[in-house]
C-alpha positions in Angstrom: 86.6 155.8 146.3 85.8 158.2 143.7 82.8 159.8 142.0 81.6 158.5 139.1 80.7 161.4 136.3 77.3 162.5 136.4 75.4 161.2 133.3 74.8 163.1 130.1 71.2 164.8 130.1 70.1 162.1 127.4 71.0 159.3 129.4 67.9 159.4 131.9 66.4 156.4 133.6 63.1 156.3 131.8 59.7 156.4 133.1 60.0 159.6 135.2 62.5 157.6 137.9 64.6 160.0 139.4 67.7 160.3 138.3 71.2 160.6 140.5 73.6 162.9 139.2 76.7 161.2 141.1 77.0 158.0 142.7 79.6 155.5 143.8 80.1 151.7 142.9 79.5 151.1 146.7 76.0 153.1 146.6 75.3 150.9 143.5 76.2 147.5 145.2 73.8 148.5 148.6 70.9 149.5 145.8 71.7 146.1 143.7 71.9 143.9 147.0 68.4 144.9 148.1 66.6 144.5 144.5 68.0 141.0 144.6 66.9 139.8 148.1 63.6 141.5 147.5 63.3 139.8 143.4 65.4 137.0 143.9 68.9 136.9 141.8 66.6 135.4 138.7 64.4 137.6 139.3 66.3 140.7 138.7 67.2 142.4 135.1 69.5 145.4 134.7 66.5 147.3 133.7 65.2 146.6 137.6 68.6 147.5 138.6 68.6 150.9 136.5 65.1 152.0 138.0 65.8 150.7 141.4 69.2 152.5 141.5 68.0 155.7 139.7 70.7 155.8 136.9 71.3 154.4 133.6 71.8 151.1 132.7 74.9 152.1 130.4 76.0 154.3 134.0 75.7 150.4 135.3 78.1 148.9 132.3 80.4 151.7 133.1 81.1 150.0 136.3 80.0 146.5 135.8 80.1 143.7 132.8 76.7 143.0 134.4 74.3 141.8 136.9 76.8 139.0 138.3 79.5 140.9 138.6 77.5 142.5 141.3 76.6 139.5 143.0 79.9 138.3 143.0 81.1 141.2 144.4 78.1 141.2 147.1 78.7 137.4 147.8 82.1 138.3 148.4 82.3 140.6 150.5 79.8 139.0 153.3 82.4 135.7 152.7 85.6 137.9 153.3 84.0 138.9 156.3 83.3 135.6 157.6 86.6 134.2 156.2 88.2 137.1 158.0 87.2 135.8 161.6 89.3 132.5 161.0 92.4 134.6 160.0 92.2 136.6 163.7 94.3 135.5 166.6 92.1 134.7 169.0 90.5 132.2 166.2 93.9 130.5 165.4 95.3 130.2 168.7 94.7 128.4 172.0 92.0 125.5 172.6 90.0 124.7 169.9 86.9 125.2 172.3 88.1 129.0 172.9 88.8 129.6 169.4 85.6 127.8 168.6 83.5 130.7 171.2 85.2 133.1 169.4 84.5 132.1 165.9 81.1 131.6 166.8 80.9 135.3 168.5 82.2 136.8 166.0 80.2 135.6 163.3 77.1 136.8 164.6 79.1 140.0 165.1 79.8 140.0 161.0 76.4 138.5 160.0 74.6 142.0 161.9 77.2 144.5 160.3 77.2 143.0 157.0 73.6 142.0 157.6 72.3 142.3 153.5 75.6 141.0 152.1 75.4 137.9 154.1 71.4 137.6 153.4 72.2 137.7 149.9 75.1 134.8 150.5 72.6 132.4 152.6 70.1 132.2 149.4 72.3 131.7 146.7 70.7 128.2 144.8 74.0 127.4 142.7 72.3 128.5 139.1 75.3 130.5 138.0 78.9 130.2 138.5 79.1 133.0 141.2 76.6 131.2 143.1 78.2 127.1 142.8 81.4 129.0 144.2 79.3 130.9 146.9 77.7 127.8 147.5 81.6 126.2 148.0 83.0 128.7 149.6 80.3 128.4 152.5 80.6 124.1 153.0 84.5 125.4 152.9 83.9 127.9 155.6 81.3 125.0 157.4 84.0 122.6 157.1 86.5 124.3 158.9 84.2 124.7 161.7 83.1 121.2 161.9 87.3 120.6 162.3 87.1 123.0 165.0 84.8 121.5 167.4 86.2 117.9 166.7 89.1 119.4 167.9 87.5 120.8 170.9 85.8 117.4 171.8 89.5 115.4 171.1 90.8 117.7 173.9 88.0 117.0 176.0 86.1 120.3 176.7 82.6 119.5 174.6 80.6 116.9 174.6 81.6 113.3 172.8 78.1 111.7 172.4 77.0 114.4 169.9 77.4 114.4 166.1 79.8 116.7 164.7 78.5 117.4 161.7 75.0 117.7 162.8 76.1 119.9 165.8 77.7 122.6 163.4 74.6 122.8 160.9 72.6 123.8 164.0 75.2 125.8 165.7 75.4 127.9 162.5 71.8 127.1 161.4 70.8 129.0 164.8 73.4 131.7 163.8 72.2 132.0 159.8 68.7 132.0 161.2 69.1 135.9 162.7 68.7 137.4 159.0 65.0 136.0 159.2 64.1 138.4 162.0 67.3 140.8 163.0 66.5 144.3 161.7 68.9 147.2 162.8 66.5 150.2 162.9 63.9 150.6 165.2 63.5 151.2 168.6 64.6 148.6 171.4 67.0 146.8 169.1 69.9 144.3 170.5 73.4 144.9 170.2 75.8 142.3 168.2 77.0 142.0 171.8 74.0 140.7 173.3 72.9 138.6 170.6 76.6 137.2 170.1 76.4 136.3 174.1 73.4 135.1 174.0 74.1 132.9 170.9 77.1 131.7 172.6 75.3 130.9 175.8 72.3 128.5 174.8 75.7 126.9 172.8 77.9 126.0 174.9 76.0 125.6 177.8 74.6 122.4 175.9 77.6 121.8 174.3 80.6 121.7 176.6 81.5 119.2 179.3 
């Protein structure tokens, strides 16, 4: 990815914010990303953006048409990521209560490395267009999960006298719930392994047969 041109010497961030002589669209989607889960999406103008970022707002337009291209391209990639996990092997083939484990695993795995993008995705409202497709991409992704363990109670290997539906919104309630309280720095912090086995413990251990 290349290096945007450093701005002219008249096109400083006002107020005495300190400006950055180079950046990279992907340095300006991290900044952008943060100012909206700390604001809210509403909550955030370009000039918040600008200040937060430490560059122009025009530097912004030169990448951007605006503030929801940036959540769309946010949104997007914590959804590719997820989306991702139903295109891998292990999630496509075998019993649907194996592919369901891994599914489930490796959400948890995405949710921690992606862990701002898919913040971001779990408090879209559906106020603009990015956010109503957000917002239908996820009961797509939710759907396809719900398939998944009807599948893996047809065949027998989890439990018939639960509700599906209900069972996936608190599967993946218990799953969306981590970017409440995970935090990556710090001392003593878990690994996506032993969160994703512990996850898939309390589970299936209710769940299956």
């Amino acid at each position: 990815m290349t290096m945007a041109e450093p701005d002219a010497p008249h096109d400083a961030v006002p107020d005495g914010t300190p400006r950055r002589d180079t950046y990279t669209p992907e340095s300006l989607l991290a900044v952008a990303v943060e100012v909206f889960i700390d604001r809210g999406y509403d909550g955030t103008s370009m000039e918040h953006l600008s200040r937060a970022a430490g560059i122009s707002k025009s530097s912004i337009y030169h990448h951007v048409r605006g503030k929801e291209e940036l959540l769309e391209r946010a949104v997007g990639r914590a959804l590719d990521g997820l989306f991702g996990v139903l295109d891998e092997p292990a999630a496509d083939h075998g019993r649907a209560v194996d592919r369901l484990e891994h599914v489930l695993r490796r959400t948890v795995e995405v949710l921690m490395a992606e862990l701002p993008y898919v913040t971001l995705l779990l408090r879209v409202r559906g106020n603009t267009r990015t956010e109503r497709w957000a917002m239908e991409r996820r009961r797509e992704f939710d759907q396809r999960m719900a398939d998944l363990l009807k599948a893996a109670v047809a065949e027998g290997d989890l439990r018939s006298d639960i509700d599906v539906r209900l069972a996936t919104r608190l599967l993946f309630g218990m799953v969306n719930s981590l970017v409440e309280w995970y935090r990556p720095a710090g001392g003593g912090t878990l690994s996506s392994d032993e969160v994703a086995d512990t996850v898939v413990r309390i589970a299936f251990d209710g769940l299956r047969t």
